[in-house]
N, C-alpha and C positions, 0 to 999 in steps of 0.2 A: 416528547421523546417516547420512542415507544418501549416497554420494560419487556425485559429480557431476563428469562431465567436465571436463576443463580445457577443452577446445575448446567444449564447450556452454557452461560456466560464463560465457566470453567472448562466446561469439553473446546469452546474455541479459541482459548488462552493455552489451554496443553495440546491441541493440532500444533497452533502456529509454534513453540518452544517457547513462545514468551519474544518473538520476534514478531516486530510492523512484517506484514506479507504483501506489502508496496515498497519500502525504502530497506527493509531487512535490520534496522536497529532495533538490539535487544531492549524489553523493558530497565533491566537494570543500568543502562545506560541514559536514559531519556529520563529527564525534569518532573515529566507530567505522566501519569499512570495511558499506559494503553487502553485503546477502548475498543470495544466490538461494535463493526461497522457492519451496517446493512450493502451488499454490494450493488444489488438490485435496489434502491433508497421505498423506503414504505410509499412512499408519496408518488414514486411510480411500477404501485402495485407488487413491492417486492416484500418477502413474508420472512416472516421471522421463526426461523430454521437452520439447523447446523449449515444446509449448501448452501446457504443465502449470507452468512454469516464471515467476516475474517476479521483478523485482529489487525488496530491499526494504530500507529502510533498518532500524536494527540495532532503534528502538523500536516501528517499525511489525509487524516481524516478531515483537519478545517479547511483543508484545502481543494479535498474532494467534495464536502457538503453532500447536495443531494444529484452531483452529476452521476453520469454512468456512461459517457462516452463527452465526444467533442469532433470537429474538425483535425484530423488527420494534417499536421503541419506541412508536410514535405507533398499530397493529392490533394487536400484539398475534400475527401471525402470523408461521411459522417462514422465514428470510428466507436464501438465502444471499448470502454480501460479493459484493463489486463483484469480477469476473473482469475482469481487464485485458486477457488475449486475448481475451476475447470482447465486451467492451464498450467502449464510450468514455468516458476522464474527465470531458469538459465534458458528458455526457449524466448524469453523477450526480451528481455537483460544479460548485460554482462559489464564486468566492472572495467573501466580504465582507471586503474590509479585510484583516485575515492567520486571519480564520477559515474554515474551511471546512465551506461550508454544503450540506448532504445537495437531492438534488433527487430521488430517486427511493426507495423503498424498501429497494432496497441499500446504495443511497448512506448512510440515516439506521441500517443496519446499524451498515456498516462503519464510519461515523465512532464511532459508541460503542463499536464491538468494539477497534477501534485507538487509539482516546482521540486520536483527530484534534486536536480543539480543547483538550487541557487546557492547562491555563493557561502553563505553560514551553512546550509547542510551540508556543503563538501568537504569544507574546512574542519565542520565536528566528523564529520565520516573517515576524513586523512588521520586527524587524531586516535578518533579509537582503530582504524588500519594499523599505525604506528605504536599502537598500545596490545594490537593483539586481539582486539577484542571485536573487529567486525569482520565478516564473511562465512 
């Protein structure tokens, strides 16, 4: 694991709000502490740096591991995930209900590379919807 400033660790826990900036649930809501995710993975040559940097929640992040793209479900072609410094969420998501639904080729990435909508993340996503507490 590669060690990460404390002082950065902090500048990219107050970018995100303290929200995953893949799935969008707050830490105060989630089991296990967020953690700061290399988006570029070290291991393929990505550095550890604020723009390199997003926060992730703990099943967004074991489920992305060291990917950085995949097969594009619906072409077929080599696609990589949704970059949070460099893009915007409502540009590749948007919510149906407590699903979240791909809007651009990254976006239909990343939600399968992260298992966005399996079925326990949706059902905890409708909950806190109905609590008020997500979006």
């Amino acid at each position: 694991m590669t060690h990460i400033p404390e002082a950065l660790r902090q500048q990219v826990i107050q970018r995100a709000g303290g929200r995953c900036e893949y799935c969008r649930i707050h830490q105060d809501d989630s089991l296990y502490a967020h953690e700061v995710d290399h988006i570029i993975p070290v291991k393929h040559r990505g550095e550890t740096q604020a723009d390199n940097l997003c926060l992730a929640c703990l099943e967004c992040n074991r489920a992305k591991g060291s990917d950085f793209g995949s097969f594009d479900p619906q072409t077929g072609e080599i696609t990589p995930l949704f970059n949070p410094r460099q893009q915007a969420w409502h540009e590749h998501f948007a919510l149906d209900g407590a699903r979240i639904v791909p809007l651009s080729a990254e976006g239909r990435v990343t939600v399968y590379v992260l298992k966005l909508n399996d079925e326990l993340r949706v059902s905890a996503r409708q909950a806190l919807i109905e609590a008020g507490r997500y979006g």
